[in-house]
VEXFI-766757 format. One record per residue: residue in three letters; x, y, z of N, C-alpha, C in turn. Coordinates in steps of 0.05 Angstrom, whole numbers, plus 5000, padded with zeros to 4 digits. Example, Ala and Ser with C-alpha at 12.3 -4.5 7.8 and 13.67 -1.06 7.14 Angstrom:
! residues 2
ALA526448865156524649105156526449345156
SER525749555142527349795143525850015157
! end
This chain:
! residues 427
UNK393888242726392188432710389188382715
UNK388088142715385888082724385188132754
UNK386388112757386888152790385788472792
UNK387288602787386788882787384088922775
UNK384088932749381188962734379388822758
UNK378588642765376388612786376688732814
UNK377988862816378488932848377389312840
UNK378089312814376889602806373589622800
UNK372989412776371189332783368689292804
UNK370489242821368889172853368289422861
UNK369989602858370389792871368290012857
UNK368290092835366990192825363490232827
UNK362789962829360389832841358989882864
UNK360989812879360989912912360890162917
UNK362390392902361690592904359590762889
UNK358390702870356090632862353290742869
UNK353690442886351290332901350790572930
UNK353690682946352590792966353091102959
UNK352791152932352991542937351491512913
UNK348791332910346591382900344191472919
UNK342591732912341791812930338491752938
UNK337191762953335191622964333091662947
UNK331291532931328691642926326391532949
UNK326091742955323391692981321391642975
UNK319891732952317691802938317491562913
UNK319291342909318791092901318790932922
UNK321090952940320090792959316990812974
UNK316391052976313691062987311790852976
UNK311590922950309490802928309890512919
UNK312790372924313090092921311789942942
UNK310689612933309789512952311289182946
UNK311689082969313588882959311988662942
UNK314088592937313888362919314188072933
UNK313387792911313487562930316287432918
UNK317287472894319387242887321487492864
UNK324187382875325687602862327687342847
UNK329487522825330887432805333687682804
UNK336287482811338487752815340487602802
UNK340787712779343487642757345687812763
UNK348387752776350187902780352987732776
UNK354387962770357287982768360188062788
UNK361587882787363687992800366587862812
UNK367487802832370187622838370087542851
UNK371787122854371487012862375087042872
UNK375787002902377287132912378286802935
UNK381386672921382386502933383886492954
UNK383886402972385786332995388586372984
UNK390186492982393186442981394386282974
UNK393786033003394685772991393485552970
UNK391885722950390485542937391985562914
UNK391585442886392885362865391985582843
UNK390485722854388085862826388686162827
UNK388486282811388786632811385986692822
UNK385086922823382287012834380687032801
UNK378587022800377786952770374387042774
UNK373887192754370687282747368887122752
UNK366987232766364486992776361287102766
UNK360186942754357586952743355986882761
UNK353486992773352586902801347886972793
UNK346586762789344386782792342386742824
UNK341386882833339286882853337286842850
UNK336186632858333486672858331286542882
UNK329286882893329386952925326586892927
UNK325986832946322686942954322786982980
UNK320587182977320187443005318687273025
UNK318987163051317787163076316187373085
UNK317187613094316687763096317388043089
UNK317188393099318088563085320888503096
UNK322188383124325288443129326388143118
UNK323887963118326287693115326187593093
UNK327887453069327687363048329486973048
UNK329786883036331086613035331486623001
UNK334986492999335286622967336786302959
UNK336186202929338786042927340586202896
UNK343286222907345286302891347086032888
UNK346586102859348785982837350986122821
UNK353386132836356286242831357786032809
UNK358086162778360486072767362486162758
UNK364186082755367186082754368885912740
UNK371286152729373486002713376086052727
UNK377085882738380686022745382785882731
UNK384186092731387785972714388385882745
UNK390285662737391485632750394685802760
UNK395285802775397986082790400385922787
UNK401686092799404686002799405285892777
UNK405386062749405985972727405685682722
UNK402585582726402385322717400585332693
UNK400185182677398585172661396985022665
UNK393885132657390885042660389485182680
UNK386785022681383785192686382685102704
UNK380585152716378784992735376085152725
UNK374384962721371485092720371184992756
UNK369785272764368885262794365985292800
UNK363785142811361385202822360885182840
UNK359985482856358185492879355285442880
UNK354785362912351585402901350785402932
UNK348985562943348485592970344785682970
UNK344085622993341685702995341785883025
UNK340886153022340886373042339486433053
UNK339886543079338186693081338086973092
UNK336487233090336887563080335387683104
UNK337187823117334788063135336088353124
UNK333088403124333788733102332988913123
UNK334189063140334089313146332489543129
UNK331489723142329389963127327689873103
UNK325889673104325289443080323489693063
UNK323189883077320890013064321990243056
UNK324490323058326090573040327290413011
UNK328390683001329990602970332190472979
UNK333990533000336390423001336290223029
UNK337589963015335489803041338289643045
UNK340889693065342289393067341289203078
UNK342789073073342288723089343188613093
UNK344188443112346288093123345188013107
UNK346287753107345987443097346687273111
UNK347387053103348386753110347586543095
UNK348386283094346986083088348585863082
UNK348385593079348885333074349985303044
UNK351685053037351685053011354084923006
UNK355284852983357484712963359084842938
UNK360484742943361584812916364184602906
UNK364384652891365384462869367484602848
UNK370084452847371784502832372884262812
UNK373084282785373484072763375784202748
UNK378684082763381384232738380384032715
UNK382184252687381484102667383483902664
UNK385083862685386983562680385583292700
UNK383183402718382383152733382483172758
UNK381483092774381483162800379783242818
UNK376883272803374283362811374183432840
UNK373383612855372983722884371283792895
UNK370083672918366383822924367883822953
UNK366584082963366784143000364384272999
UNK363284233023360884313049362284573047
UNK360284803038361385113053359185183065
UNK360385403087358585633105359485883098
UNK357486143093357686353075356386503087
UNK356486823101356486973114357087243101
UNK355487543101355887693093354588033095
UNK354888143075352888313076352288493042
UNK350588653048349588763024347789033022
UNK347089132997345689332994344589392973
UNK341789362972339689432948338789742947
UNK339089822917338390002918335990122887
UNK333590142901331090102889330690332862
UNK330790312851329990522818327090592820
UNK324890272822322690262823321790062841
UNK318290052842318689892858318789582850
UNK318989472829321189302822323489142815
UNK324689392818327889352803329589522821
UNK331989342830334389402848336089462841
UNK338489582838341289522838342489392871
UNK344189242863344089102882348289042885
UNK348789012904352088912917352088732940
UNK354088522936353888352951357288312958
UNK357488212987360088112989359287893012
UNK360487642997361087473020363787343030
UNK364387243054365487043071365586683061
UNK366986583046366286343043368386113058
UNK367385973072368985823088368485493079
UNK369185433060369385133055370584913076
UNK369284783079371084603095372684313079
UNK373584113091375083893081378283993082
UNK379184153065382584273072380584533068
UNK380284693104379584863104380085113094
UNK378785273077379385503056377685723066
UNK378985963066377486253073377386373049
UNK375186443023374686542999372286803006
UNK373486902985371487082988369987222955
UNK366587242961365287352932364387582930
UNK365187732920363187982913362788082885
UNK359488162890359088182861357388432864
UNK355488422837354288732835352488672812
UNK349588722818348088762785345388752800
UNK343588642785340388782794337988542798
UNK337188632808334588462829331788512820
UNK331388332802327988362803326188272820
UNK323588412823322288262839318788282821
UNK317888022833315288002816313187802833
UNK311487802826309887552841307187792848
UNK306587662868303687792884304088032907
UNK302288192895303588532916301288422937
UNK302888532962301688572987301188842985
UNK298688892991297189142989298389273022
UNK298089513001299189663027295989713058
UNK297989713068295389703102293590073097
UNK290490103096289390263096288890353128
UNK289390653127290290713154288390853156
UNK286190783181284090943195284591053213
UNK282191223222283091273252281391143274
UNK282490983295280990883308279290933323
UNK276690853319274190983344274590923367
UNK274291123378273391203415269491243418
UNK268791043423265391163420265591363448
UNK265991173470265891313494267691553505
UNK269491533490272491833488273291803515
UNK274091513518275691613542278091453548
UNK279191453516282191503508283191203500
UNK280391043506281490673490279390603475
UNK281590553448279590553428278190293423
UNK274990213413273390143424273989783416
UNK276689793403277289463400278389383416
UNK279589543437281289393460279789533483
UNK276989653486274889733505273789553512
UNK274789423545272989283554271689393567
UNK269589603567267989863585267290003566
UNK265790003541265890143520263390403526
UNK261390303549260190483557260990653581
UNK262690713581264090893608263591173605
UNK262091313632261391623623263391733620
UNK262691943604264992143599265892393621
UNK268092283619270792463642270792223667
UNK270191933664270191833681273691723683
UNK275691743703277491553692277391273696
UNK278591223672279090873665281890763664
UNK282590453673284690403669284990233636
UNK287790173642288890063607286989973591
UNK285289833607281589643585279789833581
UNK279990053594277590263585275190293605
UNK276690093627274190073653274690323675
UNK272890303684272090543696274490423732
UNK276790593737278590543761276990503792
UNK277890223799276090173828278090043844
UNK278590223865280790263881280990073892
UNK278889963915278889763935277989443922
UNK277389513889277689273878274689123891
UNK271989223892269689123907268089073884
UNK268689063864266689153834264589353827
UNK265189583854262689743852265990083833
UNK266090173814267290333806267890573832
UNK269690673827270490873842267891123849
UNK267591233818265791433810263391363825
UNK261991173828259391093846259890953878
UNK262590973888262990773904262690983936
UNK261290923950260891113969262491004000
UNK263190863995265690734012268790593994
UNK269990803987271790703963274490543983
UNK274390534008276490394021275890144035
UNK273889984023272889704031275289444034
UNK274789464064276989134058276588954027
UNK278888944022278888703992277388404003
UNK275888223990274388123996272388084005
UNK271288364022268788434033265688394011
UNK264688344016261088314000259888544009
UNK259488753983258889013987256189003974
UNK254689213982251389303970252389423943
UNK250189593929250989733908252690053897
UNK252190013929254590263938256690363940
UNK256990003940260389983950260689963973
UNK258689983998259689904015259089664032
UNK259889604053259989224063256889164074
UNK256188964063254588924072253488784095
UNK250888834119251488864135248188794140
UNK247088504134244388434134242888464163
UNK244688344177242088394212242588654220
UNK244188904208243789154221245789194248
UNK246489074252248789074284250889224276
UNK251889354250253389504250257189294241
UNK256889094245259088934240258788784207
UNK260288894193259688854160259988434160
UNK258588324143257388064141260087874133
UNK262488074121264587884118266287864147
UNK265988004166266587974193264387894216
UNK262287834207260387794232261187414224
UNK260887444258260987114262258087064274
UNK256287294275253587134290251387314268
UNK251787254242249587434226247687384233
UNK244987314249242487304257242387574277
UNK243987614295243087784319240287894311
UNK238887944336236588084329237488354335
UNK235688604319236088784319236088934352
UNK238289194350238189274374238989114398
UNK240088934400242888804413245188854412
UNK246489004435249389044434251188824419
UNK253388794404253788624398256888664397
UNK258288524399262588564400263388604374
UNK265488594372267988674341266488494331
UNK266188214335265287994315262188004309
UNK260988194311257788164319255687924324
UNK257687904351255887714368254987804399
UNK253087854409251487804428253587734447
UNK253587914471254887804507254187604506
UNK255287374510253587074529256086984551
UNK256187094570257186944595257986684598
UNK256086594598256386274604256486084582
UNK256786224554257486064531254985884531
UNK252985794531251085734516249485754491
UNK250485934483249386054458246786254458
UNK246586334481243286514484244586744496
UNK243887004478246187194492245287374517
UNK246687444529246187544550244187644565
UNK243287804544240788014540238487814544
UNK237087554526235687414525235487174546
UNK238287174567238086924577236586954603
UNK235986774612233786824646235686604648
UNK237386434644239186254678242486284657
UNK242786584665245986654657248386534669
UNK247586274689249886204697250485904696
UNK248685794673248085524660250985414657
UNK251785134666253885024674254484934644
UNK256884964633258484904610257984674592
UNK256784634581255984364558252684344560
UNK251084384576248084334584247184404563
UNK244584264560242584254540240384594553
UNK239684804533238284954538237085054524
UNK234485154532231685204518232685514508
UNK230485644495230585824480231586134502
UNK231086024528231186234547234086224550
UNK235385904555238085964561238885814583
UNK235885674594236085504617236785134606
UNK237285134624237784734623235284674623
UNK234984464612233584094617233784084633
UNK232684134655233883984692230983974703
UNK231383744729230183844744232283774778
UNK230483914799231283824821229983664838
UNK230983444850229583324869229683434896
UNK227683214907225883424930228183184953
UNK230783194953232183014973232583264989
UNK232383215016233983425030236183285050
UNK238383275046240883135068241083325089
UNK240883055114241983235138244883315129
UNK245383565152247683585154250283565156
UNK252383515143254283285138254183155128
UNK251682985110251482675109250982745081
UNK250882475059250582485041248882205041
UNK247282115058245981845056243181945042
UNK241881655026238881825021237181625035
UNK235681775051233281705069231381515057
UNK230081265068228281145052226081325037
UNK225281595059222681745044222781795022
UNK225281885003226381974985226281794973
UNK226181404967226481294936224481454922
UNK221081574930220181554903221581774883
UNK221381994908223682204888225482154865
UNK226581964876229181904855227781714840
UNK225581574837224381394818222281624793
UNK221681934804221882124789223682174772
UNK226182164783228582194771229781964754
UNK229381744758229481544741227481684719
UNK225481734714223581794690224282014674
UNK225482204683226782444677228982324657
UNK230782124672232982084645232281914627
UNK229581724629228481624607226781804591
UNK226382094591225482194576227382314557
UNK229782264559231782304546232982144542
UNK232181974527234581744518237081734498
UNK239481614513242081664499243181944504
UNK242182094520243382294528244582284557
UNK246582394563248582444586247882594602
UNK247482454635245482694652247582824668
UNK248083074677248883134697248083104723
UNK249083014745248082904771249383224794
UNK249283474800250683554812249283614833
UNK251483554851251083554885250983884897
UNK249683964911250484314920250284194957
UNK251084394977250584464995249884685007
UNK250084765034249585095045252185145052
UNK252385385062255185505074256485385092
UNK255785305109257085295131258585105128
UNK261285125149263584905135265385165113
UNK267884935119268485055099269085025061
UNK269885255051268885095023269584835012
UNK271784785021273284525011272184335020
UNK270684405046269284015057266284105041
UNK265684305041263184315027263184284994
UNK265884284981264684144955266483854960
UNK267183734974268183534980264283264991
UNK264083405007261383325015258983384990
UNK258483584971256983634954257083364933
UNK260983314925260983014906260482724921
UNK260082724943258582524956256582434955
UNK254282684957251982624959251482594927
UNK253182754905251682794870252182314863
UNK254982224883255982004880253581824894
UNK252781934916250481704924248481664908
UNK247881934896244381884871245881774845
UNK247581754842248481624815248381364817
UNK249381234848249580974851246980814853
UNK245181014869242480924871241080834850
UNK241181014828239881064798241780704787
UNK243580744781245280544775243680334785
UNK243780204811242879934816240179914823
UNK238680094826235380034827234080054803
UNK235480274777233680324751235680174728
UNK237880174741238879954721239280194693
UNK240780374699242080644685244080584679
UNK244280624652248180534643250080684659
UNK252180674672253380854686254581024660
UNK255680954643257081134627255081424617
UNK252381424625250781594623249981774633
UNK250681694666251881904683252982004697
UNK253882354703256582474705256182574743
UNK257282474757256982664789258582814781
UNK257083024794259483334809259383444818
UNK259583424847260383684865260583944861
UNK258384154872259184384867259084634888
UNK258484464911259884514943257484844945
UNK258185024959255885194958256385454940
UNK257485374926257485564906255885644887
UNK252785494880250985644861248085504887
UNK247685754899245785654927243285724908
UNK240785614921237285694901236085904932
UNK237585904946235586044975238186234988
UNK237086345008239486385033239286315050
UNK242986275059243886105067243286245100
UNK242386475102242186575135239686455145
UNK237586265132235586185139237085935148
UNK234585795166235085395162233585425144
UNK230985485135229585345118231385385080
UNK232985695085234285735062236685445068
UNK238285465080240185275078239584955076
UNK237284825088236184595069235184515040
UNK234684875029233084815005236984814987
UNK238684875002241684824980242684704996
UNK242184455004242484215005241684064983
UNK241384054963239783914934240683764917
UNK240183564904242283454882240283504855
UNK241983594833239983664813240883444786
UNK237883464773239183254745238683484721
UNK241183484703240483624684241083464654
UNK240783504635241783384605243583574594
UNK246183364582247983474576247083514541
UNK248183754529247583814499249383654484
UNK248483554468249183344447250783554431
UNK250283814424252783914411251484224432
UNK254684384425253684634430252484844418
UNK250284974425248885214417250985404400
! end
């Protein structure tokens, strides 16, 4: 009989609660609350195999709001059961759990919600026997708002005690106050655009952007090639990324040669010099004096050279007979010239190179050219007392002649051995 009476009960409640119909227009005007109070009624619902009939349960809540969806509640469930199977006696029963609530549509009249939460409960027959188990309690529910402080409210839970594990179940029904401190409702402006061009001016990083300019998500004015000069002013809008641009936007390009400054490898050029992809100056012979500027374009590889492009050198006045690479007594003072020449350069590395004339062929002629560059090195060596590591012979047979070679007097004067200074670094 009890049995029934609460299961109608239940029922009645439950139906109730969901073919009550919405007020929109309280919900509008409610603003939540911080701490609620929910006195309800309803049945406490035994496992089968338990000893007790299902028996009326008195149940207090009391919640406070986190937020508008989340709440945390502690309920206190009590209870009386007969004992079943035609036994005689009672059990006073107490639950007690602490929850916690996510409310769906927090801001309409009809608001369900889960639950869950931690908790105990406790059974005392009146013959002895006292009982406490650890429970876990799971569920759901539905408030339904009159005003904006007062609910009707339904609950059903899941109760899973553990120790001789039990599946129970509570549902109840009755009403929810809520009270404490109102959260004022949010005053809704409209947000300024000073510049109107569609981001409003708290998340405008570009707050001065002309109008009809487009901008991306910050309100900045869109710059394609990413140079910091904007699209709208950018008069080369396809700038290599990384390039160093004028105010234009486009690359900048200081000596004028036409090769923008993040690709020039020779930014000085003087103006009006042809200059390559890299804007640098022809130089042939790699010296560093370009083409255009040099007067001795065929300066031998590492040599020290003046602003023209020429070596440190000079030549001595040796002239070798033909074939020979001996040096004539007339010739020490020459080479005691040449001793003074590499002491005007001290710690630097001289080149010694030997030349001849045509005749012959080339191979005995740069074969004979390192002969004679080998005799003035040796000379220098044991009369001036020259570190050898200081200087370099080399043969260079008749391949860079100073005369022509169809004369005798041309073909003596490239007979010559020359001294030059080697460059401590390159130009």
């Amino acid at each position: 009989m009890k049995k029934t009476f609460l299961y109608t009960l239940s029922g009645l409640l439950c139906a109730a609660l969901l073919c009550l119909p919405p007020l929109s227009g309280l919900a509008a005007a409610r603003a939540r609350k911080t701490f609620t109070v929910s006195p309800m009624l309803g049945g406490y619902i035994f496992e089968g195999d338990q000893p007790y009939d299902d028996a009326l349960t008195y149940s207090l809540g009391l919640g406070y709001n986190l937020t508008n969806s989340w709440s945390t509640e502690f309920v206190l469930n009590y209870f009386n059961a007969d004992l079943g199977h035609d036994q005689s006696g009672n059990a006073d029963g107490l639950a007690y759990r602490l929850d916690a609530l996510y409310h769906f549509m927090p801001e309409s009249s009809l608001v369900p919600y889960l639950a869950g939460g931690l908790g105990g409960t406790t059974l005392n027959p009146d013959h002895g026997g006292s009982e406490t188990d650890f429970l876990l309690n799971y569920g759901i529910g539905l408030k339904y708002f009159f005003t904006d402080s007062l609910a009707l409210r339904g609950d059903l839970r899941h109760v899973f005690a553990f120790g001789d594990p039990e599946n129970n179940f509570i549902y109840s029904a009755g009403l929810t106050y809520l009270f404490g401190n109102q959260q004022k409702p949010p005053v809704r402006t409209t947000p300024k655009d000073s510049d109107k061009d569609g981001v409003i001016d708290a998340n405008d990083a570009c707050p001065d952007t002309p109008l009809g300019v487009p901008v991306d998500r910050l309100g900045c004015p869109l710059d394609g090639d990413a140079d910091g000069v904007p699209d709208y002013r950018d008069k080369c809008p396809r700038t290599p990324r990384s390039a160093s641009v004028n105010r234009q936007g486009c690359p900048s390009d200081k000596d004028g040669d036409g090769v923008p400054d993040s690709l020039d490898r020779c930014p000085g050029t003087p103006q009006g010099l042809p200059v390559d992809e890299k804007g640098c100056s022809a130089d042939s012979d790699g010296d560093g004096i370009a083409d255009a500027n040099d007067r001795c374009p065929g300066t031998t590889t590492g040599l020290m050279v003046d602003k023209h492009g020429c070596a440190a050198s000079m030549t001595l006045a040796i002239e070798f007979e033909t074939g020979k690479a001996d040096i004539a007594p007339r010739y020490h003072a020459e080479l005691k010239r040449g001793a003074a020449f590499i002491r005007k350069h001290p710690g630097a590395r001289i080149l010694i190179a030997g030349h001849t004339d045509s005749r012959a062929s080339a191979a005995y002629n740069l074969t004979l050219s390192q002969r004679r560059a080998d005799s003035v090195r040796k000379y220098l060596i044991e009369k001036f007392s020259v570190q050898p590591s200081r200087l370099v012979a080399r043969g260079f047979g008749e391949s860079l002649p100073v005369a022509d070679n169809a004369t005798a007097r041309g073909r003596q004067r490239n007979r010559r051995v020359e001294l030059s200074v080697y460059a401590t670094t390159k130009k």
